[in-house]
MITIKE-382404 format. One line per 8 residues: number of its first residue (from 1); their letters; for each residue x negated, y, z of N, C-alpha, C, O. Coordinates in pm, whole numbers. Example, Ala and Ser with C-alpha at 12.3 -4.5 7.8 and 13.67 -1.06 7.14 Angstrom:
BEGIN
1	as	-1319:-569:780:-1230:-450:780:-1320:-330:780:-1424:-332:846 ~ -1285:-225:708:-1367:-106:714:-1290:3:787:-1341:114:804
//
This chain:
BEGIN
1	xxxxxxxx	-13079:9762:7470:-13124:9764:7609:-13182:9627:7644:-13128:9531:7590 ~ -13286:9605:7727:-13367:9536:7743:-13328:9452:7840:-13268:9503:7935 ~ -13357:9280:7841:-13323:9259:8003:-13381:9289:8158:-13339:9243:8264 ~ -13498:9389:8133:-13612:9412:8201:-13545:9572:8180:-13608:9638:8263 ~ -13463:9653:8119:-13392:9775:8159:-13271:9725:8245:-13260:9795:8346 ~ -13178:9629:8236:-13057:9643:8302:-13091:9575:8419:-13017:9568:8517 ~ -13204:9525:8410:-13260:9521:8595:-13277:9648:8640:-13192:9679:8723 ~ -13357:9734:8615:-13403:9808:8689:-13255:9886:8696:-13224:9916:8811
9	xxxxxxxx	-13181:9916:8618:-13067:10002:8622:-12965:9947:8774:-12907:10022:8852 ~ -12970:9823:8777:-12893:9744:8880:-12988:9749:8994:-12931:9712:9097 ~ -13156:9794:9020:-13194:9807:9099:-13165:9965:9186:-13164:9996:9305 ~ -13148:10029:9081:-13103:10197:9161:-12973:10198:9159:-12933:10315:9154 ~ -12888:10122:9161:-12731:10131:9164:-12702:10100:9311:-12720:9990:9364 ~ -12662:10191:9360:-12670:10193:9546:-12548:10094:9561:-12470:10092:9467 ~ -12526:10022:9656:-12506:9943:9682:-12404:9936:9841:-12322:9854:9883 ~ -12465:10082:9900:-12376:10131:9977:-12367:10236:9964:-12436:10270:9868
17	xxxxxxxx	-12299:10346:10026:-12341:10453:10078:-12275:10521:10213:-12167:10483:10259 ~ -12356:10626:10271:-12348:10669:10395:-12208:10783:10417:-12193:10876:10339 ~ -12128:10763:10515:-12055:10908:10535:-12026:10900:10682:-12017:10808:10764 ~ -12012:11077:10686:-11964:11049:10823:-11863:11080:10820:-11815:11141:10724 ~ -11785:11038:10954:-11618:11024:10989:-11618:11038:11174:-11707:11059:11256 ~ -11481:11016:11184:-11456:11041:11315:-11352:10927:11364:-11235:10918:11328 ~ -11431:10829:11469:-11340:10661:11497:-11273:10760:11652:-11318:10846:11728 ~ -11140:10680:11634:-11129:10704:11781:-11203:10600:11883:-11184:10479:11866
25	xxxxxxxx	-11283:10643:11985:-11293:10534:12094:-11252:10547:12222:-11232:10655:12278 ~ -11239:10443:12268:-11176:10454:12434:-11331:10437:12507:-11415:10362:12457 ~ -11356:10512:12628:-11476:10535:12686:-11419:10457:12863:-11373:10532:12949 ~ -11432:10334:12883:-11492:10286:12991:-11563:10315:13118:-11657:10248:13162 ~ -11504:10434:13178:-11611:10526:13238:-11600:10438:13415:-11499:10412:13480 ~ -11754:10410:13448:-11750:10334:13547:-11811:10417:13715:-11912:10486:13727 ~ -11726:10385:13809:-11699:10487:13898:-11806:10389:14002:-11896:10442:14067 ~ -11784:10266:14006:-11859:10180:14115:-11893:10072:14077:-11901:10048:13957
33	xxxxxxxx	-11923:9971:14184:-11971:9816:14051:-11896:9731:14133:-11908:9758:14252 ~ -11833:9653:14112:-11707:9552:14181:-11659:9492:14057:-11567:9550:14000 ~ -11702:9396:14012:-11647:9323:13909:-11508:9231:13911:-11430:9192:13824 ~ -11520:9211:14101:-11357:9109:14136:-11251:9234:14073:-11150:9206:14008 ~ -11291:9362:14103:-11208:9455:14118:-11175:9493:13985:-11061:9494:13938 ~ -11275:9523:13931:-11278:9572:13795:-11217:9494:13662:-11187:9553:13558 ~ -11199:9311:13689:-11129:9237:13636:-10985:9263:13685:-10916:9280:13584 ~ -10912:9273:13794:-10784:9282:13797:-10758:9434:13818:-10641:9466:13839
41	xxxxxxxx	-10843:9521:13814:-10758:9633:13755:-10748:9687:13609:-10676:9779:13569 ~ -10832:9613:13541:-10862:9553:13423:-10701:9498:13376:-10619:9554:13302 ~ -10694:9399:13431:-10593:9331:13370:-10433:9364:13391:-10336:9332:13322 ~ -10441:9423:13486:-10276:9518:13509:-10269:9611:13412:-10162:9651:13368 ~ -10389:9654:13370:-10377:9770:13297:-10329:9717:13135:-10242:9769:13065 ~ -10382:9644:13114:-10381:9519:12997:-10220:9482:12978:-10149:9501:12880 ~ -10191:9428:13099:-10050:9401:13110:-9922:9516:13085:-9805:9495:13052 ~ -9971:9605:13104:-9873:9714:13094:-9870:9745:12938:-9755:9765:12898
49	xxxxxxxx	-9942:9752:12865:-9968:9764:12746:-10048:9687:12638:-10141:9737:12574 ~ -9996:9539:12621:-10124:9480:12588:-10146:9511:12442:-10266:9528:12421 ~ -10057:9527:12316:-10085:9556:12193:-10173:9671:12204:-10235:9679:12098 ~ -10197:9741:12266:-10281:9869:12272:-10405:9853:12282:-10480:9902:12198 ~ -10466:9758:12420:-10580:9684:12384:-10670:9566:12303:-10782:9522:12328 ~ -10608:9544:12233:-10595:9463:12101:-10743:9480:12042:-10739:9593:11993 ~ -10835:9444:12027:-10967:9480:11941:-11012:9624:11961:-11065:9689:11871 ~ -10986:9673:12093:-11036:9822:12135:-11169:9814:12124:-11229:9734:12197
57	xxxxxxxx	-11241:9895:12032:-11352:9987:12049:-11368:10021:12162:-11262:10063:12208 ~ -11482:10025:12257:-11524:10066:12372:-11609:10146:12389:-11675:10144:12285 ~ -11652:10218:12456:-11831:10279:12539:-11807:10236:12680:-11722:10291:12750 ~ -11877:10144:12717:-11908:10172:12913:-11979:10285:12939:-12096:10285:12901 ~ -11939:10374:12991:-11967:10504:13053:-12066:10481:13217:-12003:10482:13323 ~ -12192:10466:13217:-12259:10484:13329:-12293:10569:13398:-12354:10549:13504 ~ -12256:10702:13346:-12327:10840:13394:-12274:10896:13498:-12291:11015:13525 ~ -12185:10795:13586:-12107:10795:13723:-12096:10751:13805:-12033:10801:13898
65	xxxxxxxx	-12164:10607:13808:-12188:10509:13834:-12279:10495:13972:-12400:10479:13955 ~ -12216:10501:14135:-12308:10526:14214:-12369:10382:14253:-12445:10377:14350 ~ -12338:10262:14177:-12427:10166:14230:-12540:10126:14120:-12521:10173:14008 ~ -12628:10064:14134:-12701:10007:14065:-12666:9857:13941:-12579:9772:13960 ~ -12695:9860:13903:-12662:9800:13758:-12753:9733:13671:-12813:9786:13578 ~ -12760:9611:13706:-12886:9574:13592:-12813:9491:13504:-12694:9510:13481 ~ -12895:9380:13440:-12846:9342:13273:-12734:9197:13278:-12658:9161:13188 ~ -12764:9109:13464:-12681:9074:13446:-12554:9068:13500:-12480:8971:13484
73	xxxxxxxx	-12509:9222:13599:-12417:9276:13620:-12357:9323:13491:-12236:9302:13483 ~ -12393:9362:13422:-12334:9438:13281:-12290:9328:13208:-12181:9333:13151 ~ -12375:9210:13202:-12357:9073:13098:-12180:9061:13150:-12090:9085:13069 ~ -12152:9021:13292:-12093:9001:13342:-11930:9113:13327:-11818:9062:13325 ~ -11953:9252:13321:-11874:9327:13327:-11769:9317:13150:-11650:9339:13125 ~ -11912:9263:13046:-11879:9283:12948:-11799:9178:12882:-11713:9204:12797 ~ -11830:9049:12924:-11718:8945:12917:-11614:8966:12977:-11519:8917:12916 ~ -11578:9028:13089:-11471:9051:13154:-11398:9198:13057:-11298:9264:13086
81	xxxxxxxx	-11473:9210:12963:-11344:9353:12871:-11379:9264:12750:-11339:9355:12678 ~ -11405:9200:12690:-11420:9056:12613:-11269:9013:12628:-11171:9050:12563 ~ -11278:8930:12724:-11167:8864:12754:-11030:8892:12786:-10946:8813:12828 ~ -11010:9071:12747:-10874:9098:12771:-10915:9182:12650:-10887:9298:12680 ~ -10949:9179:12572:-10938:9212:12400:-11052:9337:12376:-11115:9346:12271 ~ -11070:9434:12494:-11181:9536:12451:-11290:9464:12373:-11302:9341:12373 ~ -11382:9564:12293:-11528:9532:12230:-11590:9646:12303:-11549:9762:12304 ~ -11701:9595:12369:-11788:9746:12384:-11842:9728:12324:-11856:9610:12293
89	xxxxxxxx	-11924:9836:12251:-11993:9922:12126:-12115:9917:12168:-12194:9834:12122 ~ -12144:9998:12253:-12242:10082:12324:-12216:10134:12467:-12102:10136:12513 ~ -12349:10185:12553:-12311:10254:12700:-12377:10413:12687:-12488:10462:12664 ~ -12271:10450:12709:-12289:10568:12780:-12424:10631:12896:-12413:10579:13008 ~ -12466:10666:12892:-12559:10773:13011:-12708:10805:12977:-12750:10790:12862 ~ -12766:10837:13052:-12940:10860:13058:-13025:10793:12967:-12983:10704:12894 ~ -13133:10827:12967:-13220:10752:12881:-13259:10617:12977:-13269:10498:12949 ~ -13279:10705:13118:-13318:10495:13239:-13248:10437:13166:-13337:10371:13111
97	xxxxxxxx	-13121:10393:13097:-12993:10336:13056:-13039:10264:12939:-12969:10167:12908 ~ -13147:10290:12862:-13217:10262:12729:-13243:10133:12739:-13187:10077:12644 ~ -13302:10053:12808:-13354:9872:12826:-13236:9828:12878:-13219:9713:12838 ~ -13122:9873:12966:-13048:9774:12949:-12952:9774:12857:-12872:9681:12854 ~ -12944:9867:12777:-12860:9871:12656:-12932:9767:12555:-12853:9725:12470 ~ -13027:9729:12546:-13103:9676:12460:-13117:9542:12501:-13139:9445:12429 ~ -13101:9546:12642:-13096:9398:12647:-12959:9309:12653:-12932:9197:12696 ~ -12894:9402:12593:-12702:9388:12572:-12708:9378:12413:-12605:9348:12353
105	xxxxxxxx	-12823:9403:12346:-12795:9428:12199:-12696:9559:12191:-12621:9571:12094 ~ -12699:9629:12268:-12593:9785:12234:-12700:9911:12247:-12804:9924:12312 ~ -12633:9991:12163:-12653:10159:12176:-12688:10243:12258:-12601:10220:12342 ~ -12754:10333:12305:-12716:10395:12418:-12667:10552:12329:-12717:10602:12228 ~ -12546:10601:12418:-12473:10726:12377:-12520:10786:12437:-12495:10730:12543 ~ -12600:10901:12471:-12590:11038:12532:-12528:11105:12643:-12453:11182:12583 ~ -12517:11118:12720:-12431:11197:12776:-12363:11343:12687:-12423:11451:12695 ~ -12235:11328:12605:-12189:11445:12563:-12102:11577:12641:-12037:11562:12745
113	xxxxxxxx	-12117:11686:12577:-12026:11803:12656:-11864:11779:12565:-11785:11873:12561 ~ -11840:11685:12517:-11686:11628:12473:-11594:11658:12587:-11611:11611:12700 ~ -11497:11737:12556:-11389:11702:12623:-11295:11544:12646:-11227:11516:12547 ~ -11287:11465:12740:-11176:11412:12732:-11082:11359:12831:-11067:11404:12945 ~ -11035:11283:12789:-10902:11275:12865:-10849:11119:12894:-10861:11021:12821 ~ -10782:11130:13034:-10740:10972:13121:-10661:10897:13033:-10570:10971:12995 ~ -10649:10772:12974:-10594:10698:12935:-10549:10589:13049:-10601:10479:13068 ~ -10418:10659:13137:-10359:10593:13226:-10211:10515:13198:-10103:10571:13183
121	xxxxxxxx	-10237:10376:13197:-10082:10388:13213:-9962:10397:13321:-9980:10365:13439 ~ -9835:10445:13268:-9783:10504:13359:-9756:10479:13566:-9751:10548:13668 ~ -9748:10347:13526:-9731:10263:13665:-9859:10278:13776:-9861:10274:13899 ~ -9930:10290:13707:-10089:10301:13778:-10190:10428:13821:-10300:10430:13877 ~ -10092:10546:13765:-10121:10687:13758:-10126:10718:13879:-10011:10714:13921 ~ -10239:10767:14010:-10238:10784:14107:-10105:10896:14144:-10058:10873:14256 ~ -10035:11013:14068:-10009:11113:14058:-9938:11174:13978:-9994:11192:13870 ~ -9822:11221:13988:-9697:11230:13808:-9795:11327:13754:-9866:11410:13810
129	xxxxxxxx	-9774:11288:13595:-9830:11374:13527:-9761:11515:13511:-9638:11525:13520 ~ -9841:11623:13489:-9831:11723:13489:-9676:11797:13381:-9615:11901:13407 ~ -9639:11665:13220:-9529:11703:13186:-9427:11639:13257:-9326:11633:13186 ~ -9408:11579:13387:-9316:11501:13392:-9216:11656:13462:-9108:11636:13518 ~ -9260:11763:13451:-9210:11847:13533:-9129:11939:13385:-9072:12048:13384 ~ -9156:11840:13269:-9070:11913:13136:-8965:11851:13157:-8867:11922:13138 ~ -8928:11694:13204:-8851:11644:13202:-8677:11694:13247:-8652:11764:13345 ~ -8595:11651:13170:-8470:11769:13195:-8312:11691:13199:-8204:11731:13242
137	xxxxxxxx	-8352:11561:13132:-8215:11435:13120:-8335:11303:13050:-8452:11295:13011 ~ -8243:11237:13064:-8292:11098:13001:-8171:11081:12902:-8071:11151:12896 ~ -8208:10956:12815:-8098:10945:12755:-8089:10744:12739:-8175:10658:12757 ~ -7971:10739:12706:-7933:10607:12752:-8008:10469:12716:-8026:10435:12599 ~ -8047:10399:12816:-8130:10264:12772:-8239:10259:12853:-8316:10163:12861 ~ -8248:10372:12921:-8390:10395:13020:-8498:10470:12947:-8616:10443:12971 ~ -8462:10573:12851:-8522:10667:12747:-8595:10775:12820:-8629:10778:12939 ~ -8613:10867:12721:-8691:10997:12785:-8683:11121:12701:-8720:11144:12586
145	xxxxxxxx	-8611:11208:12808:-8651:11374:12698:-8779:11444:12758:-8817:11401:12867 ~ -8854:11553:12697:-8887:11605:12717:-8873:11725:12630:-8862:11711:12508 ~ -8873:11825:12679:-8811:11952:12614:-8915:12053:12652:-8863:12165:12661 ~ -9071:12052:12683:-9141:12153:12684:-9270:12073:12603:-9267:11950:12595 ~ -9363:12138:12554:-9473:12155:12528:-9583:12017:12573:-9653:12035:12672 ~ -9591:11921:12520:-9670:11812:12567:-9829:11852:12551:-9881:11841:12440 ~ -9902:11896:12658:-9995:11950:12617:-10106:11889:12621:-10096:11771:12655 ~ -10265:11946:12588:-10405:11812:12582:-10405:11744:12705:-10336:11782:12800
153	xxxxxxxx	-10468:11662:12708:-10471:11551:12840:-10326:11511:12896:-10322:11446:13001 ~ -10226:11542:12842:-10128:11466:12962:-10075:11332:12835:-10081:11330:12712 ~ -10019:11221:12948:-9879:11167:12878:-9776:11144:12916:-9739:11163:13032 ~ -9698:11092:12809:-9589:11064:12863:-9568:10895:12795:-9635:10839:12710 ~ -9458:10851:12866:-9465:10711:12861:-9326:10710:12924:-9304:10755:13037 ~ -9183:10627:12801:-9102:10563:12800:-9074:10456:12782:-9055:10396:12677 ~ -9068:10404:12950:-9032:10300:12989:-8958:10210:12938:-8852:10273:12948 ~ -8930:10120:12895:-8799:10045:12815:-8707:10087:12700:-8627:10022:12632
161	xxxxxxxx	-8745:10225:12697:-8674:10280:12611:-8739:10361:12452:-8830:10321:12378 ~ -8655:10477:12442:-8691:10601:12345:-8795:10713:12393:-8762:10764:12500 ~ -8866:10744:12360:-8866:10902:12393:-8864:11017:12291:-8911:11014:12177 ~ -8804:11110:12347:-8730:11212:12233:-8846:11302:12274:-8907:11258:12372 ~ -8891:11414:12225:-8983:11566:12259:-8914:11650:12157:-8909:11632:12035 ~ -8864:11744:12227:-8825:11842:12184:-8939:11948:12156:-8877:12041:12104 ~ -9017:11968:12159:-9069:12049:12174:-9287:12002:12105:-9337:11889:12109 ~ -9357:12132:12055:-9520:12020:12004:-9566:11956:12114:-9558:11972:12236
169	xxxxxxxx	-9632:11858:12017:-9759:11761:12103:-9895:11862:12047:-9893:11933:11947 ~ -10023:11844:12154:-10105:11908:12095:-10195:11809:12078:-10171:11693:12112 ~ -10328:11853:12013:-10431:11720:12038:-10448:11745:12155:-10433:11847:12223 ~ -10503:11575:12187:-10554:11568:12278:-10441:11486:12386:-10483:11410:12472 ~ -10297:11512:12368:-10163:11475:12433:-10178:11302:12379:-10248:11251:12292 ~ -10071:11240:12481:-10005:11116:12457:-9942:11080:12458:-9899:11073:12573 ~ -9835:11004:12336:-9687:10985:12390:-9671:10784:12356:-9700:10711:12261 ~ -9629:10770:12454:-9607:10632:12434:-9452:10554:12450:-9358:10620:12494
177	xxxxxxxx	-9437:10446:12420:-9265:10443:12438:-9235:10257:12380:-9247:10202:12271 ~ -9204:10221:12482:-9170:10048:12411:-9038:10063:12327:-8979:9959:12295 ~ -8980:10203:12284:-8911:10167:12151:-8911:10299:12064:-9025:10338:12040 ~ -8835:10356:12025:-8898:10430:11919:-8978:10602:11998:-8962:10638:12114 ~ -9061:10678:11886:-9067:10811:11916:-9015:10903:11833:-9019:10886:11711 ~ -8952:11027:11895:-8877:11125:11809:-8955:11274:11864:-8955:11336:11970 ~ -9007:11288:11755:-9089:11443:11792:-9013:11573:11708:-9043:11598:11591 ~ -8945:11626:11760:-8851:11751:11677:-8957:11863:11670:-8923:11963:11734
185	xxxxxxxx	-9078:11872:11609:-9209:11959:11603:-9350:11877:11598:-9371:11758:11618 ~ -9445:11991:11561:-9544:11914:11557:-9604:11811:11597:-9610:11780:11716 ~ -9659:11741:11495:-9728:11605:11641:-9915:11585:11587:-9978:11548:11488 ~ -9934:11623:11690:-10094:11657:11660:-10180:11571:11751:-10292:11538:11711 ~ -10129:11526:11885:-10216:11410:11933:-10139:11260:11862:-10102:11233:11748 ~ -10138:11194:11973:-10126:11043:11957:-10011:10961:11988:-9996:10919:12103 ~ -9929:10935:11895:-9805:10865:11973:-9802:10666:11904:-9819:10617:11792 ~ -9778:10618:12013:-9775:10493:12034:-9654:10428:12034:-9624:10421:12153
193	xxxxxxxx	-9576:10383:11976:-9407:10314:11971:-9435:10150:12002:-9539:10093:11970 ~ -9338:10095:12058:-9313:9956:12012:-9472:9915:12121:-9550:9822:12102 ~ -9477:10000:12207:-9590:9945:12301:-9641:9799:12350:-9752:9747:12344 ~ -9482:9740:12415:-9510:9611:12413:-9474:9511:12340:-9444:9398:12380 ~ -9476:9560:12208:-9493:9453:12072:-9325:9473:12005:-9287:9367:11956 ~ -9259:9546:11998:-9137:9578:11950:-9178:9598:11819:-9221:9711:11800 ~ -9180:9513:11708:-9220:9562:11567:-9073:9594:11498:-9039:9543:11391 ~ -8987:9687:11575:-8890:9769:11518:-8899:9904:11524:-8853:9992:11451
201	xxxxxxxx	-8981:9906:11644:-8989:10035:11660:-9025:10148:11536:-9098:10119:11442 ~ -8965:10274:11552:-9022:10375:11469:-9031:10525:11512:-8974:10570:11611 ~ -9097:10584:11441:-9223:10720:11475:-9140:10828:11398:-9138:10803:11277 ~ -9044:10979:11446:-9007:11026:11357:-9062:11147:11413:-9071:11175:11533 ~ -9105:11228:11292:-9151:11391:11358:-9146:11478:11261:-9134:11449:11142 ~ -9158:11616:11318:-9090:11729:11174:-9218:11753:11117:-9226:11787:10999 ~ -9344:11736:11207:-9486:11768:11125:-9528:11691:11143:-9507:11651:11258 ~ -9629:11593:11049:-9754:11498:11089:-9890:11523:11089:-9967:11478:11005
209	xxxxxxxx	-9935:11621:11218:-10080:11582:11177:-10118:11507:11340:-10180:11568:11427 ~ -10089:11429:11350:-10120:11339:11444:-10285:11252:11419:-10316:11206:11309 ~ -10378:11242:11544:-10472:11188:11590:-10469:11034:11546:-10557:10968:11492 ~ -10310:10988:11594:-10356:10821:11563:-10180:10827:11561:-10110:10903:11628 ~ -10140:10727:11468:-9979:10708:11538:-10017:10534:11492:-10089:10496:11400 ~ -9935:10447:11599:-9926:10324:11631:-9796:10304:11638:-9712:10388:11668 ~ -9769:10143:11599:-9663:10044:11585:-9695:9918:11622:-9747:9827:11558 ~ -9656:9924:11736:-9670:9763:11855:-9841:9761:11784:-9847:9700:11678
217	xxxxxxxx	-9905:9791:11809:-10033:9738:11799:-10128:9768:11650:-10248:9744:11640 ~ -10063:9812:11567:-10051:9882:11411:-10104:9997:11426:-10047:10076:11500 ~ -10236:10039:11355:-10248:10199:11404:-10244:10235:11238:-10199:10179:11138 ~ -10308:10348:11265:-10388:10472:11156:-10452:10609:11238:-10384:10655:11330 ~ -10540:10652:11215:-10588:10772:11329:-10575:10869:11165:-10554:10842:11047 ~ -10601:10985:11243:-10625:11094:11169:-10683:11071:11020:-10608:11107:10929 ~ -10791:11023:10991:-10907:11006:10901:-10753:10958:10776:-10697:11047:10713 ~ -10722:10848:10768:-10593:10794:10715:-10520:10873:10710:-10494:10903:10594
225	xxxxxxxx	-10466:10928:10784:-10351:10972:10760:-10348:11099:10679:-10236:11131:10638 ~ -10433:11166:10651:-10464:11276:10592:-10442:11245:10450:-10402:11324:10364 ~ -10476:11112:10434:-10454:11085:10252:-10315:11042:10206:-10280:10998:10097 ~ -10235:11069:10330:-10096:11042:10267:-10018:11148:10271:-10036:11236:10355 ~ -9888:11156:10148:-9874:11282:10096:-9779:11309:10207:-9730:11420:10188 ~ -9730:11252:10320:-9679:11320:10392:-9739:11357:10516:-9681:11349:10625 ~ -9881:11405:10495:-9918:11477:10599:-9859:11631:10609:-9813:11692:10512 ~ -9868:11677:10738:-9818:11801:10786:-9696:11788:10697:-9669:11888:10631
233	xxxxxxxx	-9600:11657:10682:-9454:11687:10647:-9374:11613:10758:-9413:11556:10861 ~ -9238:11633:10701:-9162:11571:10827:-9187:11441:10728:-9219:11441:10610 ~ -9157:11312:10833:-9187:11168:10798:-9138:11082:10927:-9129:11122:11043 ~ -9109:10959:10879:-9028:10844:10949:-9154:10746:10935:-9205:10749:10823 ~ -9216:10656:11033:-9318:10542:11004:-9248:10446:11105:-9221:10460:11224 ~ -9224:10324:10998:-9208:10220:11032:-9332:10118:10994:-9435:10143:10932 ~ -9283:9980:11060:-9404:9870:11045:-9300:9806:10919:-9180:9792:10900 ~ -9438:9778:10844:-9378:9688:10709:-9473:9578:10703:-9550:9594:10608
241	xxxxxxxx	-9500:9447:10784:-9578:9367:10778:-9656:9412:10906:-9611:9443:11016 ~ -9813:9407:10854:-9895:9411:10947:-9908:9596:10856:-10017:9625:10906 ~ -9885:9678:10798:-9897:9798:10767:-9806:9885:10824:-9689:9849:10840 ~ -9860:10043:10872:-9760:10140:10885:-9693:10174:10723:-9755:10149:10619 ~ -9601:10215:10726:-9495:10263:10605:-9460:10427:10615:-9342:10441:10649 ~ -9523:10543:10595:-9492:10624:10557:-9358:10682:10492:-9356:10669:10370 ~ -9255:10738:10544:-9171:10797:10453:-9079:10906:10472:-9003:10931:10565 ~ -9106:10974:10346:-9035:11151:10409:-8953:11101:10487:-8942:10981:10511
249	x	-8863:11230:10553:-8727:11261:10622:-8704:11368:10523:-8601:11435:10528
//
């Protein structure tokens, strides 16, 4: 072989290649333009959960947006989710939306027919969520049962404590908890342990096909988790370092 063949051989040897997948992102959806406002409700929200916002993936969502918006209102909005750990990606809405995405160096997304769902935390929820009406005992430490059906769009969120579910999560559901989660059935949306940085916390459930499961700030979404042999088994995840740890029950 020639040195003028193992070039060209190293010239068609791809170097990347393309796939598609599915990231989770959090979508930024903007209701008015008030940036005093939008920084401190910004930041309570931050506060309640800060390992969660940790290097968040973003979209600013404009397609709701009844004020006007130019590039350096946005400059402005975007340092302010900068500075409490979000990244925005890209914005959300119309094609008008096209130059100032560009003059952000970002994307513009589409308006999609996606379903989704409030990422509230609990303190700030205009309104109890819809499972808090599963709720049936607590259990000691300032914990949480729930014993019905955690269904798409709602969460739940244990305060200081545990939360136990008796009963599936579906996609689309949320369970969060500053110390461990115990799912006695499926877990198909997203559960979050060790919220405000408890790296003891741990994740136990009789099925895993969960969306994302997290440890103080530690994730894996779906895409991952599928390649470990205890998907759709029962499994215990603890933090081992900066990694989740997989392991039957």
């Amino acid at each position: 072989m020639t040195a003028d063949t193992t070039l060209d051989l190293l010239d068609n040897d791809p170097v990347f290649n393309l796939k598609g997948g599915m990231l989770t992102m959090t979508v930024v959806e903007l209701a008015r333009l008030s940036q005093d406002h939008f920084a401190r409700q910004l930041a309570e929200k931050v506060e309640q959960a800060p390992n969660f916002f940790v290097d968040t993936p973003v979209v600013i969502a404009l397609d709701k947006l009844t004020d006007r918006i130019d590039a350096a209102a946005l400059k402005g909005l975007l340092e302010i989710c900068r500075q409490h750990g979000l990244q925005p990606v890209a914005l959300r809405g119309g094609e008008s939306f096209r130059p100032l995405a560009q003059s952000a160096g970002m994307v513009l997304v589409p308006v999609g027919r996606q379903r989704e769902k409030s990422i509230e935390t609990p303190a700030l929820r205009p309104e109890p969520a819809p499972v808090a009406q599963a709720q049936r005992a607590a259990p000691s430490g300032g914990g949480k049962l729930i014993t019905e059906p955690v269904r798409s769009g709602q969460q739940v969120y244990a305060r200081g404590g545990d939360l136990i579910v008796m009963a599936p999560v579906s996609a689309g559901a949320e369970l969060l908890a500053d110390g461990h989660i115990h799912v006695y059935g499926p877990l198909r949306g997203r559960a979050l342990a060790g919220v405000q940085g408890n790296t003891e916390a741990r994740i136990f459930c009789q099925n895993l096909e969960a969306e994302l499961v997290s440890i103080a700030g530690h994730y894996k979404v779906a895409e991952d988790l599928r390649k470990e042999k205890q998907w759709k088994q029962a499994v215990h995840i603890s933090l081992d370092g900066d990694s989740l740890k997989m392991t039957a029950l």
